[in-house]
C-alpha positions in Angstrom: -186.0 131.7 141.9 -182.4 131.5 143.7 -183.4 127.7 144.4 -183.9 127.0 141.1 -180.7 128.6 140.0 -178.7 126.7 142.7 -180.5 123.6 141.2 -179.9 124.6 137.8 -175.9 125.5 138.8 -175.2 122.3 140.6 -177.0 119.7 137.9 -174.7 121.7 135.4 -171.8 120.8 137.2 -172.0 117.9 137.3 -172.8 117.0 133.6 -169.1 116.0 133.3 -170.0 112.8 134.8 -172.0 111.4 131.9 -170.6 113.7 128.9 -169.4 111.3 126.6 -165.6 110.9 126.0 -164.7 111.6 122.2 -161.3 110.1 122.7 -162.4 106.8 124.4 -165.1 106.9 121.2 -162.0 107.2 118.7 -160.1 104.1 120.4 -163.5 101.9 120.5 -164.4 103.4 116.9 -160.8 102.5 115.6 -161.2 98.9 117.0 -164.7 98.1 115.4 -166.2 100.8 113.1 -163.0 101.8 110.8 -162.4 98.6 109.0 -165.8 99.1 107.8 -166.5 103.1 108.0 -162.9 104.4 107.5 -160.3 106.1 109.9 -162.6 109.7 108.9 -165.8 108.2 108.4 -165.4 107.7 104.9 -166.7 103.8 103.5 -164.2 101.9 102.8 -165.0 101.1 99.2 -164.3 97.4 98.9 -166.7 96.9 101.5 -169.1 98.8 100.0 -168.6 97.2 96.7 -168.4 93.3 98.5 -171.8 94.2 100.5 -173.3 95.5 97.4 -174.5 99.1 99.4 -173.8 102.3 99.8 -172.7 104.0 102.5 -172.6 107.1 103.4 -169.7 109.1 104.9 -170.4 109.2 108.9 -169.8 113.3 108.3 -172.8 113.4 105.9 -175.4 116.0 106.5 -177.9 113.1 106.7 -176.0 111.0 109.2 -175.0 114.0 111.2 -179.1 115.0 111.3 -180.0 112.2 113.5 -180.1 111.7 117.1 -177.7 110.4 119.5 -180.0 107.9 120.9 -180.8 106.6 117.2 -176.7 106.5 115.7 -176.4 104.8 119.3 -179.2 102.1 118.1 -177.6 102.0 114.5 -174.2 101.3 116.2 -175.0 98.3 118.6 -177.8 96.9 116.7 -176.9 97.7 113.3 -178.6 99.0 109.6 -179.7 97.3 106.8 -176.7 94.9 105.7 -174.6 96.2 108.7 -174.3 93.3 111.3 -175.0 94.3 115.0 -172.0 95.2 117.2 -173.5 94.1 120.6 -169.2 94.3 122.1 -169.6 98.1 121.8 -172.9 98.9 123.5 -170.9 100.0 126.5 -168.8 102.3 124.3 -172.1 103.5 122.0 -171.8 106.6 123.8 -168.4 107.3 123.4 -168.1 106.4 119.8 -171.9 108.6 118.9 -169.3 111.5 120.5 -166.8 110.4 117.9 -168.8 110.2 115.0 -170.0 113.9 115.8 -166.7 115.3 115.1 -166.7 113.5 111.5 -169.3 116.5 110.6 -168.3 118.1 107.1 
């Protein structure tokens, strides 16, 4: 039992080394999301109108629900009439850890 908590305590301690980094997300998000998706998440509404969607608000209930790994996919690869965004695969991370603090 002491093992496992030694095990437990060091993994823990190092989980800083692959947290994601919220601010880092905000500098890649302001670079290639808000033209699109707004400084807060909120659609900019001439693209909306121009693309003929609607998009949600990055804070919505519905985009918050879903999983890192999926908003990660969405990001890089895109959704529906969004293009894909290969450039930020290496900041999908980051910017997933942005979006999270868009939550209404």
């Amino acid at each position: 039992m002491k093992k496992l908590f030694i095990l437990a305590f060091a993994l823990g301690s190092f989980s800083w080394l692959s947290a994601a980094d919220t601010a880092a997300g905000k500098a890649a998000y302001d670079v290639s999301c808000k033209k699109c998706h707004g400084a807060d998440g909120t659609p900019v509404a001439a693209i909306a109108k121009m693309m003929k969607v609607e998009m949600r608000h990055l804070g919505d209930k519905a985009v918050q629900a879903k999983p890192d790994a999926e908003l990660k996919k969405e990001t890089v690869d895109g959704i529906g009439k969004m293009k894909a965004m290969p450039q930020v695969a290496k900041d999908a991370d980051n910017i997933v850890a942005f979006m999270r603090t868009l939550k209404k």
